[in-house]
C-alpha positions, 0 to 999 in steps of 0.5 A: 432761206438761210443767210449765206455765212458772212466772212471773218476778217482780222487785223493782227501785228505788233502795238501801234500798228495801226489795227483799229483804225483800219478795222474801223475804216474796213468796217465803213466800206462795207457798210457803204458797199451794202454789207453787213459788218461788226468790228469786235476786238481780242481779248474782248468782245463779249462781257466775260471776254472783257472782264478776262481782258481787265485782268491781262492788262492790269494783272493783280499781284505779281502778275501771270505765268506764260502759261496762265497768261496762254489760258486767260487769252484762250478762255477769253477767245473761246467765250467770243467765238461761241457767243460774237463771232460764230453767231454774227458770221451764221445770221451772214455778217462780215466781222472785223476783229482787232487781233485774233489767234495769230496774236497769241501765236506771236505774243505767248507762242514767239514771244513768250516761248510757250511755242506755237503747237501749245497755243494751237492746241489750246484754240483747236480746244477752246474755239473749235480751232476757227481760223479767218477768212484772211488776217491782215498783217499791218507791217509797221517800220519799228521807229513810226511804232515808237513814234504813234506809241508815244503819242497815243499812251506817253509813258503810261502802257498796259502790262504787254504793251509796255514789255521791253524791245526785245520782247516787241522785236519778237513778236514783230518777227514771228508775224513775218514768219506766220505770214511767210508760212500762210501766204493764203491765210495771210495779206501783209500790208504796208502800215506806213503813211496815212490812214486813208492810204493804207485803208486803200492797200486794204482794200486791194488784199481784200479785192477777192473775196470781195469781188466774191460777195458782189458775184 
């Protein structure tokens, strides 16, 4: 008897937002609940994947163009989809990923001003255009980003992670209005306050799909 599939689950927002802590806790519930999960994270997830990822966020020389910067994000995504996510969601697995292509909706199409229906061809091409079950959208009050930001990097930030404000602002505001756009593809969740409770709003988003698996 074929597994049933196992359903795709993404945390996406801007830096600091709190994204691999809750997909930690996410991954835990289920586990506790009987169902088979793995937390995985973009760019990354597999070898090729991760080495991609060196390359994003220490650029060599002088850095990326947008548009290298598009590709080496699409390439990394497609090698995780064929090789992680797809295979783990067909043996009936949930997988939990720490950012997936609403990321570069936000950060190369909003963000950057490629636009979106670039960064939308190249995932239709490179990953057979997957989308999740549900991204959840942890919005997060700009001052408490800065805040967990400062705490967890100091003045040391990666190559995206350390552009200016405005570039972050963007970002920010392009999630809202991919989520306002999908509001079946998409939970916002409030990301503020303790980890515990924001694992609890969590669970509350997921509360369908869930009450699916236990039918």
């Amino acid at each position: 008897m074929t597994a049933a599939r196992g359903r795709f689950i993404v945390f996406e927002g801007g830096e600091g937002t709190g994204k691999s802590t809750q997909a930690r806790l996410l991954a835990e519930a289920l586990e506790a609940r009987g169902i088979a999960a793995e937390i995985t994270r973009e760019p990354g997830g597999t070898p090729g994947a991760e080495a991609i990822r060196g390359l994003l966020l220490a650029p060599p020389g002088e850095g990326w163009t947008r548009e290298a910067e598009a590709l080496l994000f699409a390439a990394a995504r497609a090698d995780h989809v064929a090789r992680r996510i797809v295979p783990a969601l067909e043996a009936g697995r949930w997988v939990i990923c720490d950012r997936f292509i609403d990321s570069s909706r936000a950060y190369q199409g909003g963000a950057g001003g490629l636009g979106d229906e670039a960064i939308l061809a190249l995932h239709r091409f490179g990953s057979a255009d997957l989308r999740p079950d549900l991204a959840i959208l942890l919005d997060v009050d700009e001052g408490q980003v800065a805040r967990r930001l400062a705490a967890r990097d100091g003045i040391e930030s990666d190559a995206i992670g350390g552009r200016g404000e405005d570039y972050h602002r963007a970002v920010a505001a392009t999630f809202r209005s991919l989520a306002e756009a999908d509001p079946q593809g998409f939970a916002t969740v409030d990301g503020e306050g303790d980890p515990s409770a924001v694992h609890a709003r969590v669970l509350a988003a997921l509360a369908p799909l869930l009450a699916k698996e236990a039918g």
